[in-house]
C-alpha positions in Angstrom: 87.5 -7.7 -0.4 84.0 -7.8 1.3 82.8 -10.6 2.8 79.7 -12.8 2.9 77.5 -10.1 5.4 79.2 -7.5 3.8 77.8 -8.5 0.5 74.4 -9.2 1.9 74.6 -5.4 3.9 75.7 -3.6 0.6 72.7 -5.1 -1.2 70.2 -4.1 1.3 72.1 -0.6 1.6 71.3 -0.3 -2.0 67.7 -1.3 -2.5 66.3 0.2 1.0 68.1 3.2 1.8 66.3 6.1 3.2 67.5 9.6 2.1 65.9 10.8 5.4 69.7 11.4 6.8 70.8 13.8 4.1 67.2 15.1 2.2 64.0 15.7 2.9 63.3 15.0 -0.9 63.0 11.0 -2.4 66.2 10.7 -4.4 64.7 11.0 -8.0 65.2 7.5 -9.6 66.3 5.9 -7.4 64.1 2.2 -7.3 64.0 -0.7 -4.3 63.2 -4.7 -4.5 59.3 -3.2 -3.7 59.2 -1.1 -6.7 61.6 -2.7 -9.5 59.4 -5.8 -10.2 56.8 -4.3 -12.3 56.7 -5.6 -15.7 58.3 -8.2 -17.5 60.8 -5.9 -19.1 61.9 -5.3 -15.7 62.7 -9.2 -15.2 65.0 -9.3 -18.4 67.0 -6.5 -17.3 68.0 -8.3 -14.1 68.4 -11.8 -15.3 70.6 -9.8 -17.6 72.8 -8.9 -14.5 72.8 -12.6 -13.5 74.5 -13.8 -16.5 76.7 -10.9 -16.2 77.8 -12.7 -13.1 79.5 -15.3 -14.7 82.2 -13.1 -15.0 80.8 -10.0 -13.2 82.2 -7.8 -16.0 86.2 -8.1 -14.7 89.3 -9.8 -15.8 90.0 -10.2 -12.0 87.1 -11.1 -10.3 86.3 -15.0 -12.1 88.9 -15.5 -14.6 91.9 -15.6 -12.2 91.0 -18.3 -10.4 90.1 -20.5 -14.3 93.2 -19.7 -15.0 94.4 -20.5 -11.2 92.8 -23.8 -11.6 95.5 -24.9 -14.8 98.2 -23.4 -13.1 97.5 -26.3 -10.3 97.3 -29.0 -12.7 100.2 -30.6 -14.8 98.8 -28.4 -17.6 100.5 -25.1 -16.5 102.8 -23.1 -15.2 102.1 -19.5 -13.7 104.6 -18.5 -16.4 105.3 -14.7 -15.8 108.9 -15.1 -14.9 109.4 -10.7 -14.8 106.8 -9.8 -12.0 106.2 -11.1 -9.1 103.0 -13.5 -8.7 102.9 -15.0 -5.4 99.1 -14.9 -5.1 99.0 -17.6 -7.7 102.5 -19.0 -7.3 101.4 -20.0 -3.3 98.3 -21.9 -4.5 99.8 -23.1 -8.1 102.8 -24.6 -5.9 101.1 -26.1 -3.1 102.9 -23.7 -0.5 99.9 -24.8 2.0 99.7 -20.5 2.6 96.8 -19.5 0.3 94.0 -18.7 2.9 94.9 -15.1 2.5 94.6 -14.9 -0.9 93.5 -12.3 -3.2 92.0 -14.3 -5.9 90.7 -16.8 -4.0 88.9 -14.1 -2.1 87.4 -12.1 -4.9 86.0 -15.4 -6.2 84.3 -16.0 -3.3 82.8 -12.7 -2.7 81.9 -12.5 -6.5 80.5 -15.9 -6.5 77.9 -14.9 -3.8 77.3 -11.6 -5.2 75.9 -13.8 -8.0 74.0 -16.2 -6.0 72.4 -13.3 -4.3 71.0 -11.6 -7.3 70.0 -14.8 -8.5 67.9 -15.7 -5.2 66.7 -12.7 -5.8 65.5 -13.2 -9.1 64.2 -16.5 -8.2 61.8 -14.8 -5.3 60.7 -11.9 -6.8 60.4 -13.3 -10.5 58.1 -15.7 -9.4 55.7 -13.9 -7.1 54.8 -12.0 -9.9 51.1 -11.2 -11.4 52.4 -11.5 -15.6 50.4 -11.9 -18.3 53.2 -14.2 -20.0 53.8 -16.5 -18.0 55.6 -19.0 -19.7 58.3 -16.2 -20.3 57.9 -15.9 -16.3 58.5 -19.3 -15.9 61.4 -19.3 -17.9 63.0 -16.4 -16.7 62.8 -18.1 -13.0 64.5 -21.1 -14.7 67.5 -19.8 -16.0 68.0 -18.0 -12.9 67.7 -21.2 -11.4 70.5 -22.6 -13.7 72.6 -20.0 -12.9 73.0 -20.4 -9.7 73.0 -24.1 -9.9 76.4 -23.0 -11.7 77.6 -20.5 -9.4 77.3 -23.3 -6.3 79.0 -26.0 -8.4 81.5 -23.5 -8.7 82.5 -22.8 -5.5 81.9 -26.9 -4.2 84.2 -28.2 -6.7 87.1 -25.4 -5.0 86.0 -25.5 -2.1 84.3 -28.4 -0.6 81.0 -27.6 2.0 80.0 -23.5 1.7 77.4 -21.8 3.1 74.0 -22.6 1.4 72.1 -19.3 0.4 68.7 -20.0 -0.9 66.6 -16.9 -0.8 67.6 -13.1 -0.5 68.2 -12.6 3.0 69.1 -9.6 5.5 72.4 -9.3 7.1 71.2 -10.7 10.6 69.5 -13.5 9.3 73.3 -15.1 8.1 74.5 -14.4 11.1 76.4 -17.2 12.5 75.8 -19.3 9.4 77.9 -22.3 9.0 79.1 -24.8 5.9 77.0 -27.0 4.4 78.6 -30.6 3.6 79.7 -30.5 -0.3 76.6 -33.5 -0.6 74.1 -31.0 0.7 75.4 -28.7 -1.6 75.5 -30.9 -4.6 72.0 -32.4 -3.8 70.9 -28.5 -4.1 72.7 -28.0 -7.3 71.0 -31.3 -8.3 67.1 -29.6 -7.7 68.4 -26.3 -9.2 69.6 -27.9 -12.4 66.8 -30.4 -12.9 64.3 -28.2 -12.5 65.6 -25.7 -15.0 66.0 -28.3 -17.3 61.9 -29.1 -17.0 61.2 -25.7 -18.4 64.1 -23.9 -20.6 63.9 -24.6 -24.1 65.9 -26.3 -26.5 68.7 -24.8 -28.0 67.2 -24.5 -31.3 64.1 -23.1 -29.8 66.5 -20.2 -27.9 67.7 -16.7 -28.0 71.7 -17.6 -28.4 73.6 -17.1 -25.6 70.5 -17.9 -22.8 70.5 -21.0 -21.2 69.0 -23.8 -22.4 67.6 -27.2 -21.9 70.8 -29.0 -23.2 72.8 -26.8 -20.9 71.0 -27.8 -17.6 71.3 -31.2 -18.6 74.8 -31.4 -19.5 75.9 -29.4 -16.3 73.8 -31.8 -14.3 75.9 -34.8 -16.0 79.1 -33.3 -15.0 77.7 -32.5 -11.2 76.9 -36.3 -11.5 79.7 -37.2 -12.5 81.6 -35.3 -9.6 79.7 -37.5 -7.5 80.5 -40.7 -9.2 76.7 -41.0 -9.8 77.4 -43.2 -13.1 74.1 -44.4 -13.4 72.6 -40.7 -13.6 75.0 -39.2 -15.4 74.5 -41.8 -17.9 71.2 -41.3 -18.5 71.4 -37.1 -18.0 73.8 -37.8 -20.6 72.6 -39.6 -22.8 69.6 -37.4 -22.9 71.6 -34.7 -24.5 73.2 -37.1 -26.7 69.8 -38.6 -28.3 68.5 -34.5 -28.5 70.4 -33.9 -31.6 70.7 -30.3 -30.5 74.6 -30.8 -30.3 77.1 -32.6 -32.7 81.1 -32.3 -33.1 82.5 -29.6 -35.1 84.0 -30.5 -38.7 87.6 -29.3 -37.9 89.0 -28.9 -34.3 90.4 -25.5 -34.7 86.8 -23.7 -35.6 86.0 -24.8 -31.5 87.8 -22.3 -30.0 87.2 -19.6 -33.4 86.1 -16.0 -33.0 84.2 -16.2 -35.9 82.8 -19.1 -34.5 81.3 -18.0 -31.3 78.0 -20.1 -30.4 78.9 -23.1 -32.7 76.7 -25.9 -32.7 79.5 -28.0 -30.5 78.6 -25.5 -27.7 76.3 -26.0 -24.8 76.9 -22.5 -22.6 79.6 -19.9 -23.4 80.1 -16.9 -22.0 78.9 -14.0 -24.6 81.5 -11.7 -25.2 81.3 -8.3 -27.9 83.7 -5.3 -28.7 82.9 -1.9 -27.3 86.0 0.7 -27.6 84.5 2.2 -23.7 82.6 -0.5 -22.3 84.1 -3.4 -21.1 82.1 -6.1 -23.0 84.4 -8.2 -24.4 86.7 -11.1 -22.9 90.4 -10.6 -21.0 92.0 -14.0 -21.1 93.4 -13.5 -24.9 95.9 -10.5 -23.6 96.4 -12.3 -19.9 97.7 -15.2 -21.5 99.3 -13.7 -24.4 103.1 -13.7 -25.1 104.9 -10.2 -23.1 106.7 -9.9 -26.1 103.8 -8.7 -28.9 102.5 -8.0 -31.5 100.0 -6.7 -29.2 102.1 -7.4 -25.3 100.2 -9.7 -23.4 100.2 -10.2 -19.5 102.3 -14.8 -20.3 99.7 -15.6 -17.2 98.9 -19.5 -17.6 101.3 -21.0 -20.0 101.1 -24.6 -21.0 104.2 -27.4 -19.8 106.2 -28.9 -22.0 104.7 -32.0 -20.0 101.4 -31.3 -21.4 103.5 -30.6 -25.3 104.5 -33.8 -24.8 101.2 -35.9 -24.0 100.5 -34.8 -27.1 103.1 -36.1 -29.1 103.3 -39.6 -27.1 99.6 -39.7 -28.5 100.4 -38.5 -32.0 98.1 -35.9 -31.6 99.8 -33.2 -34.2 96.2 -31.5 -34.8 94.9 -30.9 -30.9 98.6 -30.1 -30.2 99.2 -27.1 -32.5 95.4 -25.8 -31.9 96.0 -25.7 -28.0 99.8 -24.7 -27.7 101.9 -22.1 -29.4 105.3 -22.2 -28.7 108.7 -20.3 -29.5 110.7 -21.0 -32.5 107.4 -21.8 -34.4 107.4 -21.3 -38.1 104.0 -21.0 -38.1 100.7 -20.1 -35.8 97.6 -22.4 -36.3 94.8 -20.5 -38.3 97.6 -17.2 -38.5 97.5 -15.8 -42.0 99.4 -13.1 -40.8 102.5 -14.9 -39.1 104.9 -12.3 -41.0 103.9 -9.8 -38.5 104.6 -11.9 -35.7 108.7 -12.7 -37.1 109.1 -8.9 -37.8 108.3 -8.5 -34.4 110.4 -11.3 -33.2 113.5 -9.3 -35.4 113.1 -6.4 -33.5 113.7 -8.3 -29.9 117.4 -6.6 -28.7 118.2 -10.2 -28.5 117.1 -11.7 -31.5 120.6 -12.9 -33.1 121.4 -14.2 -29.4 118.2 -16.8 -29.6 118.7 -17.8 -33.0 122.1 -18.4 -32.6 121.4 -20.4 -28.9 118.7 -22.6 -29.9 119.3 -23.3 -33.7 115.7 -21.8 -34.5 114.8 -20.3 -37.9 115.5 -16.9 -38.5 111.8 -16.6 -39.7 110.2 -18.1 -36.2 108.5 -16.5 -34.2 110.1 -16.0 -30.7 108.4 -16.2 -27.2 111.1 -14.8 -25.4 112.3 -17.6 -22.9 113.7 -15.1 -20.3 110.2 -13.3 -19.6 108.2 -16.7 -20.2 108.4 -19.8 -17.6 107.9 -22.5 -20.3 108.5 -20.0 -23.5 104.9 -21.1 -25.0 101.3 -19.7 -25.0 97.7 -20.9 -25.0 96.4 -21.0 -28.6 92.7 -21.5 -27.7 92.6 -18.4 -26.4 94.6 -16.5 -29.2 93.0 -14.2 -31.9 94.7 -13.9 -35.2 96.1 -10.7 -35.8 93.7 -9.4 -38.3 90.7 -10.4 -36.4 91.9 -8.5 -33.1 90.2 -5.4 -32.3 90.6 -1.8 -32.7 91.7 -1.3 -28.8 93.2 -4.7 -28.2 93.0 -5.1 -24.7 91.6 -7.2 -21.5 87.9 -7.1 -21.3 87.8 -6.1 -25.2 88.0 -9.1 -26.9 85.2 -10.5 -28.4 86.1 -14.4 -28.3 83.3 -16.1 -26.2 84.6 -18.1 -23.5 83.2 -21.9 -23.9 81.8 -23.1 -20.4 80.6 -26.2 -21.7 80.7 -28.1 -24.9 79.4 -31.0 -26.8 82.9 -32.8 -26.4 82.8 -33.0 -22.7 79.2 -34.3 -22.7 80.6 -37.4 -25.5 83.9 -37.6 -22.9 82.0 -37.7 -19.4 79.4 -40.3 -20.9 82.0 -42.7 -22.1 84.0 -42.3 -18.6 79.9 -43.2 -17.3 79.5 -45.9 -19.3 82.7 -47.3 -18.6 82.2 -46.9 -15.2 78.8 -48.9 -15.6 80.7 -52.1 -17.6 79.4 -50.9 -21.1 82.7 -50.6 -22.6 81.0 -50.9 -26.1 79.1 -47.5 -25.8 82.2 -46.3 -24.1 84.1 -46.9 -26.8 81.8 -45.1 -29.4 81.5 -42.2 -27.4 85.0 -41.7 -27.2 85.8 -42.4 -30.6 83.3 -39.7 -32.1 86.0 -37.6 -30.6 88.8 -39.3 -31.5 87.8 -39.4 -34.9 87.8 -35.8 -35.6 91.4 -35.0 -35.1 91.9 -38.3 -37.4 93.6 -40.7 -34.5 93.0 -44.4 -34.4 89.9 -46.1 -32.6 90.4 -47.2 -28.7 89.2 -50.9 -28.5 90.6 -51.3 -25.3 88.4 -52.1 -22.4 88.0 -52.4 -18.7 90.6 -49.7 -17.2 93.1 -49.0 -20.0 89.6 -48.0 -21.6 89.3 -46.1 -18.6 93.1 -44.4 -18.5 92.6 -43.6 -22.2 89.3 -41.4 -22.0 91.1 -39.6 -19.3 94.0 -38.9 -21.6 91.7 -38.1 -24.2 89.7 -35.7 -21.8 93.3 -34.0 -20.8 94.1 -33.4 -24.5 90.6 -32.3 -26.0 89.8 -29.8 -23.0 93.2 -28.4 -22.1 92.4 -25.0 -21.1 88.6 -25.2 -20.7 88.9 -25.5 -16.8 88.9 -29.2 -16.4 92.2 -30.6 -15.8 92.5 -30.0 -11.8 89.1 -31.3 -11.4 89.1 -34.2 -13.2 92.5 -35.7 -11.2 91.4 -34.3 -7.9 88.2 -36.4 -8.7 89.4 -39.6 -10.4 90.8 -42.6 -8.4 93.7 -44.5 -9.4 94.3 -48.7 -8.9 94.6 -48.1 -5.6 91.7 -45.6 -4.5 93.9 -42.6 -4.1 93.1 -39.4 -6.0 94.9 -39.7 -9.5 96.5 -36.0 -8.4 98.5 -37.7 -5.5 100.2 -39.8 -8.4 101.3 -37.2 -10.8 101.9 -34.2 -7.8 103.7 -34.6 -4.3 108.1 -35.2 -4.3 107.4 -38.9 -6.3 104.6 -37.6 -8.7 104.8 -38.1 -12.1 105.0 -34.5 -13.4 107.3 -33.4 -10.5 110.0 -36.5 -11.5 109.8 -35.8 -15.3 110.3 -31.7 -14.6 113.1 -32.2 -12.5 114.7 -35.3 -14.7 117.9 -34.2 -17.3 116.3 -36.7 -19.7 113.2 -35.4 -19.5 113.0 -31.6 -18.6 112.3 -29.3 -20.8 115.0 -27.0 -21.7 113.1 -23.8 -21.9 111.3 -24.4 -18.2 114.7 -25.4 -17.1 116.8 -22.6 -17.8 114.3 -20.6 -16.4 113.7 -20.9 -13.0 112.4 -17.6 -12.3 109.7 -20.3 -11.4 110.6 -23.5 -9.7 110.8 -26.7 -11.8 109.6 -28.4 -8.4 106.3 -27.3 -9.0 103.9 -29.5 -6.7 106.9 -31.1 -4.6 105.1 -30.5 -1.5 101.6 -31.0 -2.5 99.3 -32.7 0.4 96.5 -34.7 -0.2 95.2 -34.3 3.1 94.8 -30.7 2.4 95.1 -30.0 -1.4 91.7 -31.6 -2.8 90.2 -28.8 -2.0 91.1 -24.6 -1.6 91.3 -22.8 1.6 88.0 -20.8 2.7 89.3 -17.4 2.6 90.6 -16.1 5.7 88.7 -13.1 5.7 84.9 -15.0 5.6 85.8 -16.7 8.7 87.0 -13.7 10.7 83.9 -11.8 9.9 81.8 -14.9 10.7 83.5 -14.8 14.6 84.3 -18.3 13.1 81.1 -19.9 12.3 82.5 -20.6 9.2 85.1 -22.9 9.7 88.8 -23.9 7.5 89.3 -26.8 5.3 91.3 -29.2 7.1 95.7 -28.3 6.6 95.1 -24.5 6.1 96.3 -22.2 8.2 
């Protein structure tokens, strides 16, 4: 896992190496910072590479720690109950012994690998002679978006990083320190708003670049972070009055592979099928059932506390578009579901589960003994006849949304609330509530307040949201809204370790602990731990969160 200088030392190594040591000849092809530049084909290719970043081409590298962040929320449990997971299970758990951890680590690293080639592109891009210039211009714009991204990234899991700006040399970091997480927003603040001034619309782009709308709405969330109401308002608002953006008809085309850049969505991650290349997505097989058709990794599975949010709010639509979960007679959008009960009638235990928990003998079965909480993520799923040839992690062509037209409707009413305009609040929220056909909110004040953020934990489940929002929100008394529902008295603690209320499934297997969260620390748990590696090679420049050890 290399670090920050290592990073910086590899890149250098790679664009300025000398074959002086080992040739006397120039290494045929071979092309530095000096000479790549040269035309504007050039600067496509490498802006190319930064939006590769977002994921940097790995199931491991990024998507870990998304799927990290639900399994520290109410939302999720780790789930694989057959292999041992104590990377996540530390950090998911609140064991207070993460800063040695692997996926916290390669999110680091991989976070400023991306920043780097982005500063890159930014200096270089820019200090080019081009005819087109206004393709110039926007190339150096969604660079600067990107890593606008990348930064808001790591300051919302980590707090204060280091602040890269431009490419640099290896000696030049040397002894760098944190940044305070304001400095760092205020930079994400002049990334974003600048990009905005020059990308395009989104019916004026090439689908999958960034666009204005995108810098916009990510600005409004970073705003929001903040508590900036009054900015994020207007931000807002700005991509409300576009009219780039509006709601899909039905819930379940959201999350659709055949419905990949929908006109709900802001920025997505662009995903494809290639039977070599790794192209396509990982987190339908990660989060997919052990127990086929097609075996999947049960990483990230959803609580029956989160299940049951949605029936308190009579939400039958969002519910069965969101979770699947064993004993179903039927998947959401699954024309297929025969295949999935065939396979369920070839489990060794089959008769055993229908005769335990009174389920149909035509369910299909997510076997209970492999899966923490027996259910799966449907958002992520792929019906059976739309999956692949080689169905497998970074294969499957469902593009993974970033940011979507909901959230920008949700985070402006929670603005507008926030600012006393209940009534816009109100309209915002119920253009969402609408949709999956519930009543209108005409509360006000703070149970107008308490209900957006219901509605925001029930519309984005999944969407890498949830730990962020109650890390960020404040309850009656000023304290984080996490402290309430984590922590030995927290809300989802209590109801997971109550007979009346635990879930029987999650109960019976404790292969993980119920007690999730029991010894969460609000002094500590607000943010991640640096990794332990950065600050050893920094001779400790680069100092811990406070409570890590």
């Amino acid at each position: 896992m290399k670090h920050l200088l290592t990073i910086l030392t590899l890149v250098v190594t790679l664009f300025f190496t000398s074959c002086e040591d080992f040739l006397t000849e120039e290494i045929r092809g071979q092309q530095n910072l000096e000479t790549y530049f040269t035309d504007i084909e050039d600067c496509e290719a490498y802006i190319v590479g930064c939006y590769q970043d977002i994921t940097c081409g790995g199931w491991w590298n990024i998507n870990t720690v998304w799927l990290l962040s639900e399994m520290c929320s109410d939302d999720a449990w780790m789930g694989n109950t057959t292999q041992s997971q104590s990377d996540y299970v530390s950090l998911a758990h609140y064991q207070g012994s993460g800063a040695s951890n692997g996926p916290i680590a390669n999110f680091w690293q991989y976070r400023y690998k991306a920043i780097l080639r982005c500063n890159t592109a930014i200096e270089y891009i820019s200090q080019m002679d081009l005819v087109d210039t206004e393709r110039q211009s926007q190339l150096v714009a969604e660079a600067r978006f990107l890593r606008g991204y990348f930064y808001f990234e790591l300051v919302r899991n980590f707090g204060g990083v280091p602040l890269m700006t431009s490419f640099s040399d290896p000696a030049d970091v040397q002894g760098i320190t944190r940044s305070s997480a304001e400095q760092i927003y205020a930079f994400i603040e002049e990334d974003l708003s600048a990009a905005a001034e020059i990308l395009p619309e989104r019916s004026e782009s090439e689908i999958g670049r960034a666009t204005r709308g995108a810098a916009l709405g990510l600005l409004g969330k970073v705003y929001l972070y903040q508590e900036k109401w009054q900015e994020a308002h207007d931000v807002l608002k700005t991509v409300i009055d576009s009219k780039q953006y509006k709601l899909m008809e039905n819930f379940g085309d959201v999350w659709s592979i055949d419905k990949n850049n929908n006109e709900e969505s802001l920025f997505e991650v662009q995903y494809a099928y290639h039977e070599t290349l790794a192209l396509g997505g990982a987190l339908t097989v990660v989060t997919g059932a052990r127990n086929g058709p097609g075996d999947g990794w049960s990483w990230c599975q959803p609580t029956a506390n989160l299940e049951q949010a949605y029936i308190d709010a009579g939400d039958t639509e969002r519910l069965k578009w969101t979770i699947i979960k064993t004993g179903c007679t039927e998947i959401a959008g699954e024309d297929n579901f025969d295949v999935f009960v065939q396979n369920s009638k070839e489990m060794a235990n089959y008769d055993k589960y229908i005769e335990q928990y009174g389920w149909d003998e035509n369910c299909y079965i997510i076997d209970p003994a492999q899966h923490k909480s027996a259910r799966i993520i449907r958002k992520y799923f792929v019906p059976y006849n739309k999956r692949p040839a080689v169905y497998n992690i970074d294969k499957i062509p469902l593009d993974h949304r970033i940011l979507r037209y909901a959230d920008v409707l949700l985070m402006y009413a929670e603005a507008c609330n926030e600012l006393g305009q209940d009534s816009e609040a109100q309209n915002a929220l119920n253009e969402v509530r609408n949709r999956v056909h519930l009543p209108e909110v005409t509360a006000t004040g703070h149970q107008l307040r308490d209900a957006i953020r219901l509605e925001r934990r029930l519309e984005l489940a999944f969407e890498q949201n949830r730990l962020y929002d109650i890390r960020r929100w404040k309850d009656d008394s000023g304290q984080p809204v996490i402290a309430s529902i984590l922590g030995p008295n927290g809300t989802f603690v209590q109801w997971n370790m109550n007979e009346a209320t635990r879930d029987r499934y999650e109960w019976e297997n404790q292969g993980e602990n119920s007690n999730k969260g029991i010894t969460f620390d609000v002094n500590r748990d607000l943010v991640f731990p640096i990794p332990l590696y950065e600050i050893t090679m920094s001779n400790g420049s680069i100092t811990q969160n406070p409570g890590w050890n």
